[in-house]
C-alpha positions as CSV (number, residue, x, y, z in Angstrom):
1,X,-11.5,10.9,28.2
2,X,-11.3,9.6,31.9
3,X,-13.3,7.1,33.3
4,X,-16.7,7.9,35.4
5,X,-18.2,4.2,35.2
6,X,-17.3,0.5,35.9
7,X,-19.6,-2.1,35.2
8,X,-21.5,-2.4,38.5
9,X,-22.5,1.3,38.5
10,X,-23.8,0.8,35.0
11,X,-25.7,-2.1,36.1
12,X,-27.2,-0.2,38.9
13,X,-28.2,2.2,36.7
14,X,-30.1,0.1,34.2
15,X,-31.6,-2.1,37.6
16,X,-33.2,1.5,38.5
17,X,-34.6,2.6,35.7
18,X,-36.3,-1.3,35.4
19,X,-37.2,-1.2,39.1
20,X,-39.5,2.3,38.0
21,X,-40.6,0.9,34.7
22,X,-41.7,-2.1,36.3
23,X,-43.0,-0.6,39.2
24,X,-41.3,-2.8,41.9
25,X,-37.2,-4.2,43.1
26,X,-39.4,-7.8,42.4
27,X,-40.6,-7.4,38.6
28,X,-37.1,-5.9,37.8
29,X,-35.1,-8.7,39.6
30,X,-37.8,-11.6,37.7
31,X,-37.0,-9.7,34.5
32,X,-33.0,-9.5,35.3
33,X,-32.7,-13.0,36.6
34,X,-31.8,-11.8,40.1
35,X,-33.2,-11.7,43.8
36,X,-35.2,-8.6,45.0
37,X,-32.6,-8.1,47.6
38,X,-29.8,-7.8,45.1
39,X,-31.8,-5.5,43.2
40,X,-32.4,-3.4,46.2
41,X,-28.7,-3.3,47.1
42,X,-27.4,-2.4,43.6
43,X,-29.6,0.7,44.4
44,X,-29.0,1.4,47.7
45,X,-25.5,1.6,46.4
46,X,-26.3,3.7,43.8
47,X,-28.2,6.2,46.2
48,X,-24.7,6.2,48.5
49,X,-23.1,7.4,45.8
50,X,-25.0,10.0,44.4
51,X,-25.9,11.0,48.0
52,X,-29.4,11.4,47.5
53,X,-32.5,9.2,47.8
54,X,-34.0,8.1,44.4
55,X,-36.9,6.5,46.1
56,X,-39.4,6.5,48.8
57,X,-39.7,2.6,49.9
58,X,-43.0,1.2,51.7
59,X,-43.8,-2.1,52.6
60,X,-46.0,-2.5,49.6
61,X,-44.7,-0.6,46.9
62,X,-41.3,2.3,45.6
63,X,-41.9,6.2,44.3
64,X,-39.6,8.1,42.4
65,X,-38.4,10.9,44.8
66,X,-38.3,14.5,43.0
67,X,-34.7,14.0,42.4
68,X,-35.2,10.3,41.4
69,X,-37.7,11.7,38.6
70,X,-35.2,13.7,37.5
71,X,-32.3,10.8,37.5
72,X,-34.7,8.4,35.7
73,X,-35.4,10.7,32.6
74,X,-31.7,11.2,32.2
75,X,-30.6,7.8,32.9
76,X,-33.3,6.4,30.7
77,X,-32.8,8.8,27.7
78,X,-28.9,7.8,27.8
79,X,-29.2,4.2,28.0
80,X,-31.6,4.1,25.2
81,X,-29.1,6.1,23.5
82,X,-26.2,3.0,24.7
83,X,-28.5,0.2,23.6
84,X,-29.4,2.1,20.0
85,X,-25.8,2.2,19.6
86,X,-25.3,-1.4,20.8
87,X,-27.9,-2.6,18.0
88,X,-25.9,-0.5,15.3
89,X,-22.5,-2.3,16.3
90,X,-24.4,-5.7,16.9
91,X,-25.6,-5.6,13.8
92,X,-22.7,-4.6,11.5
93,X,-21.1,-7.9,13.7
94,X,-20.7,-10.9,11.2
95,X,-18.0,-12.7,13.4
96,X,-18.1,-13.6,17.1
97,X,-15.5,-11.3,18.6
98,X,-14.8,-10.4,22.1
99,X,-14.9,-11.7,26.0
100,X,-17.4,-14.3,27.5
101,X,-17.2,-14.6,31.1
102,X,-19.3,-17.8,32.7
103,X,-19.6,-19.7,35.5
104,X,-19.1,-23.4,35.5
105,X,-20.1,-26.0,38.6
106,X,-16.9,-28.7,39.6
107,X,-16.6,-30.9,37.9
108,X,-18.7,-30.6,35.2
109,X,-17.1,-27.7,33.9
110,X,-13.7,-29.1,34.2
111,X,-14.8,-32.3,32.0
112,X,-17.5,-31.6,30.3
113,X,-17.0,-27.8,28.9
114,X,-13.4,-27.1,29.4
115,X,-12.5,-29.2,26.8
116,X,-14.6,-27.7,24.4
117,X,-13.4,-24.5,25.0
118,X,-9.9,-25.0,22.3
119,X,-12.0,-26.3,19.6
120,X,-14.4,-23.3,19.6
121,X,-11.8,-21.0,19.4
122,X,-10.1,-22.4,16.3
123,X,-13.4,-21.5,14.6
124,X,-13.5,-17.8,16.2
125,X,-9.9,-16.9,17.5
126,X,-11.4,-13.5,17.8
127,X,-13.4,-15.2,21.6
128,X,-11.8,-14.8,24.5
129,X,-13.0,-16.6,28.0
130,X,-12.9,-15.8,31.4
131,X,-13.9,-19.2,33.5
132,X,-14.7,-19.2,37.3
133,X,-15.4,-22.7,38.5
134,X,-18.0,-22.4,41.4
135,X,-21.0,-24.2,42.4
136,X,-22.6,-21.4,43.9
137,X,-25.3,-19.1,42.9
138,X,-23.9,-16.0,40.9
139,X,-25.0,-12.2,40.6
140,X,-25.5,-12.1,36.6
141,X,-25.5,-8.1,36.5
142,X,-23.1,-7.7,39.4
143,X,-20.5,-10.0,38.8
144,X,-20.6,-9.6,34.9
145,X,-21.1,-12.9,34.0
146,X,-22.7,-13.5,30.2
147,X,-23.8,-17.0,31.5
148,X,-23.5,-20.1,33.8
149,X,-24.2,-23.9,33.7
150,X,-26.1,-25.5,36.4
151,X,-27.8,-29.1,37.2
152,X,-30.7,-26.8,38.7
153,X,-32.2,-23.5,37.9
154,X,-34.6,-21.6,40.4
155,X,-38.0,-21.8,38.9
156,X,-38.3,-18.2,40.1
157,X,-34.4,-16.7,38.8
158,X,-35.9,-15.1,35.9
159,X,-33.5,-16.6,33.8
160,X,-33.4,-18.4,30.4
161,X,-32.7,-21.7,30.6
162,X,-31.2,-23.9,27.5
163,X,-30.8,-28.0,28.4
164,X,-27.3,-29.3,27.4
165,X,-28.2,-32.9,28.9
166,X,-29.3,-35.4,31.4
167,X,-26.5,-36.8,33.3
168,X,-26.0,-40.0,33.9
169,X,-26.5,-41.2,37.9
170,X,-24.5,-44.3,38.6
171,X,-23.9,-45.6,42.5
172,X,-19.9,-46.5,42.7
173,X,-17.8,-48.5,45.2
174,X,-14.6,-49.8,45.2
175,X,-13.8,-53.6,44.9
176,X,-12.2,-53.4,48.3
177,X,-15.1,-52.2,49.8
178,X,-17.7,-54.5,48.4
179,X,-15.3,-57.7,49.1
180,X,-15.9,-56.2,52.8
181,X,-18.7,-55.5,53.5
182,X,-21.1,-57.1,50.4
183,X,-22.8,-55.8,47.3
184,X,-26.5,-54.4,47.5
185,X,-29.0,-56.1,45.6
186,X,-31.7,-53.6,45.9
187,X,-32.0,-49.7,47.4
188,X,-33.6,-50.6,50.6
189,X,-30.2,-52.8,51.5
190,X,-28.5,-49.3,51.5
191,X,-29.6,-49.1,55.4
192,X,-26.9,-51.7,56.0
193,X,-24.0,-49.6,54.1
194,X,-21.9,-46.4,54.5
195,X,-23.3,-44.1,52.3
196,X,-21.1,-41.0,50.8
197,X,-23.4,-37.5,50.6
198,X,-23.0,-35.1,49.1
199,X,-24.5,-31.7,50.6
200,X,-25.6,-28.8,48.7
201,X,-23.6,-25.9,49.3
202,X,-26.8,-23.8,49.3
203,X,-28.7,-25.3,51.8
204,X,-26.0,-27.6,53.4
205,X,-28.8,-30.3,52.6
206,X,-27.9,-33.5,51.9
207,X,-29.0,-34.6,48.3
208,X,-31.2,-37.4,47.8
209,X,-30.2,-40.6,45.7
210,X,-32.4,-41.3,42.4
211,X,-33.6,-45.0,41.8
212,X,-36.2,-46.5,39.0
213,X,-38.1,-49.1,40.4
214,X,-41.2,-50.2,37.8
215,X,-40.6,-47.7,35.7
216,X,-41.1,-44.9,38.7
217,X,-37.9,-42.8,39.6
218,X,-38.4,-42.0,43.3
219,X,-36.0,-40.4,45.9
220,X,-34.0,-42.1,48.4
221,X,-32.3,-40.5,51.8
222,X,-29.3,-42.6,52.9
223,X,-27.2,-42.0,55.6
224,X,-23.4,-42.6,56.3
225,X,-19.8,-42.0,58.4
226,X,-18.5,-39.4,55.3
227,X,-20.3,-36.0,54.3
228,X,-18.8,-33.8,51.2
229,X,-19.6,-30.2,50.4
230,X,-19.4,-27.8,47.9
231,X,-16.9,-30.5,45.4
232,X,-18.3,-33.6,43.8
233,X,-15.0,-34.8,43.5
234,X,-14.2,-35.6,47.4
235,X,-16.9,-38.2,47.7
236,X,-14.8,-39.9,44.5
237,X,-11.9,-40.0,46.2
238,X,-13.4,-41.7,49.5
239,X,-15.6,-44.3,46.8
240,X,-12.0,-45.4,45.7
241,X,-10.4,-45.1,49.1
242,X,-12.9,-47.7,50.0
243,X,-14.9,-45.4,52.1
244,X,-18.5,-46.9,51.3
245,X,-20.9,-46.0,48.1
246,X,-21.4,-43.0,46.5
247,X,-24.3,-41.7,43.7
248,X,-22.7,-39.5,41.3
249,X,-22.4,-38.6,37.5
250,X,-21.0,-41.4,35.4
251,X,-19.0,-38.9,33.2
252,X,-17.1,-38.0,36.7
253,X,-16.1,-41.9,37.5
254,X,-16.0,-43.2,33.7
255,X,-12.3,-43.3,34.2
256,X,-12.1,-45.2,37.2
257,X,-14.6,-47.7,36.1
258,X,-12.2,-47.7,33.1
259,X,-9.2,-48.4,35.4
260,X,-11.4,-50.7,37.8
261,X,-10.9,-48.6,41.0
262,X,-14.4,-48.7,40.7
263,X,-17.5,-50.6,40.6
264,X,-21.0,-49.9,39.6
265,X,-23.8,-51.8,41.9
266,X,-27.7,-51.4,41.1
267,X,-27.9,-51.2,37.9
268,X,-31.5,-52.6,37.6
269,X,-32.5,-49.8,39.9
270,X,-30.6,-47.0,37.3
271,X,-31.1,-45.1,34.4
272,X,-32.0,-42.1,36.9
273,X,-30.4,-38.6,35.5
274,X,-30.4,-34.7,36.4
275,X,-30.3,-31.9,33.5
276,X,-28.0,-29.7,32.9
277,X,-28.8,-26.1,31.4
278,X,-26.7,-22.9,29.9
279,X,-28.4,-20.2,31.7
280,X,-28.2,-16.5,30.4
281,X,-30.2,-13.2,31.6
282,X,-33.0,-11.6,29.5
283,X,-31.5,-9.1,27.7
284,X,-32.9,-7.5,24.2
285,X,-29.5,-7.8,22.6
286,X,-27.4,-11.2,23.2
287,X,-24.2,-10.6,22.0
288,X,-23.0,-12.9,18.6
289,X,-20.1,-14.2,20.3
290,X,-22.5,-15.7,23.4
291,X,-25.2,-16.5,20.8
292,X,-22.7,-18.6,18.8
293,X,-21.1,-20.0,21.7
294,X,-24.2,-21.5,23.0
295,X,-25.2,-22.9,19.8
296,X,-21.8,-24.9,20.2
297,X,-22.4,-26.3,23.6
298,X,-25.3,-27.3,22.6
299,X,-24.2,-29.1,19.5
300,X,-21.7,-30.8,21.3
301,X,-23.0,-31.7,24.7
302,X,-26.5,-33.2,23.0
303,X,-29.2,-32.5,24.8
């Protein structure tokens, strides 16, 4: 039988037929975890390649074109024919079996859930992975993926959200460094001391540090020579170059404080952390294999 679909058209598909059950590209992104603007390209692409316009688009609101009409009671009697047959096979599934494709941040995936990955699949050999290591927002139905793991979720993504844990913050120097130019006793003597950031590669913002002072865990804006983006693991590499202090996650440095390249400093001013969460679209059907392999990153990582 030859091939009329990849995944992205299928997706498309079932993003139209939400966008008219819902009545708007904004309740069908909320409900699949994605932006209205993705929503309203997966159609627009759809339209291009049917050649024909599915709906009439106002400021305010969408309506099913004649021909749309038509499309949508097709589409929707076929995919509730796919998802019938989904929940047959689902359901005769007693052992996870099949592909998981996620998205991990640097570095967390690369120490934190990589190593994970072997042990899981000597309990289901049947699992197979496909790993992208990015810190960047993802397309769940466009790029495919059955789930990421992020320090932040959107309040408005849509998505489900599972904590793993609260990482750690520590602020790290090298010896070298502090024999230069001192050790800070307390977060306001930071204005005296080359501070690593750290910017967010979505808004090229540089993150905050976290302190506890009195039991309050307030936000501090500190300022330096070096600036990182997009990898955690650069500002490591200037902290043990000597190249000032830097706030990061302990289970990224535990090694060098091991080895003594590094040094904590503020530890009464600590005990700061930032979640990390499994996120994983709505969908009525989770497959076994993401169901179990979720259970097991939870399980292991403690949240």
């Amino acid at each position: 039988m030859a091939r009329h679909f990849d995944d992205i058209q299928l997706g498309s598909v079932e993003l139209f037929c939400l966008a008219v059950e819902r009545g708007s590209f904004t309740a069908a992104a909320h409900e699949a975890g994605l932006t209205p603007a993705a929503v309203s390209r997966a159609i627009s692409r759809l339209e291009a390649r049917l050649g024909v316009r599915l709906f009439v688009r106002t400021t305010r609101k969408i309506r099913l074109t004649e021909v749309g009409q038509d499309y949508y009671a097709q589409c929707h009697q076929a995919l509730s024919q796919l998802i019938d047959a989904e929940r047959a096979v689902l359901g005769k599934q007693t052992v996870p079996a099949g592909l998981i494709r996620m998205s991990l941040p640097t570095p967390y995936g690369t120490l934190r859930v990589l190593p994970l990955l072997p042990g899981f699949r000597m309990q289901y050999p049947r699992v197979e992975f496909d790993v992208h290591l990015s810190n960047r927002n993802i397309d769940f139905v466009a790029d495919g993926y059955d789930l990421a793991i992020r320090a932040r979720k959107r309040e408005d993504s849509g998505l489900i959200a599972r904590k793993l844990e609260d990482a750690r913050l520590v602020v790290v120097a090298a010896p070298d460094y502090l024999r230069r130019s001192g050790v800070p006793q307390h977060p306001e003597d930071l204005v005296a001391h080359d501070c690593i950031q750290f910017k967010l590669p979505s808004s090229g913002r540089a993150v905050p540090w976290l302190f506890r002072v009195d039991g309050v865990e307030f936000e501090l804006p500190t300022r330096g020579t070096w600036t990182c983006a997009e990898e955690l693991m650069g500002g490591v590499a200037l902290a043990k170059a000597g190249g000032g202090l830097y706030q990061t996650y302990h289970f990224i440095v535990e090694n060098a404080l091991e080895a003594g390249q590094l040094e904590t400093v503020l530890e009464p001013y600590g005990g700061c952390s930032r979640p990390f969460s499994v996120l994983y679209p709505h969908k009525t059907h989770i497959p076994l294999r993401v169901k179990t392999f979720i259970r097991y990153l939870v399980d292991h990582l403690g949240a």
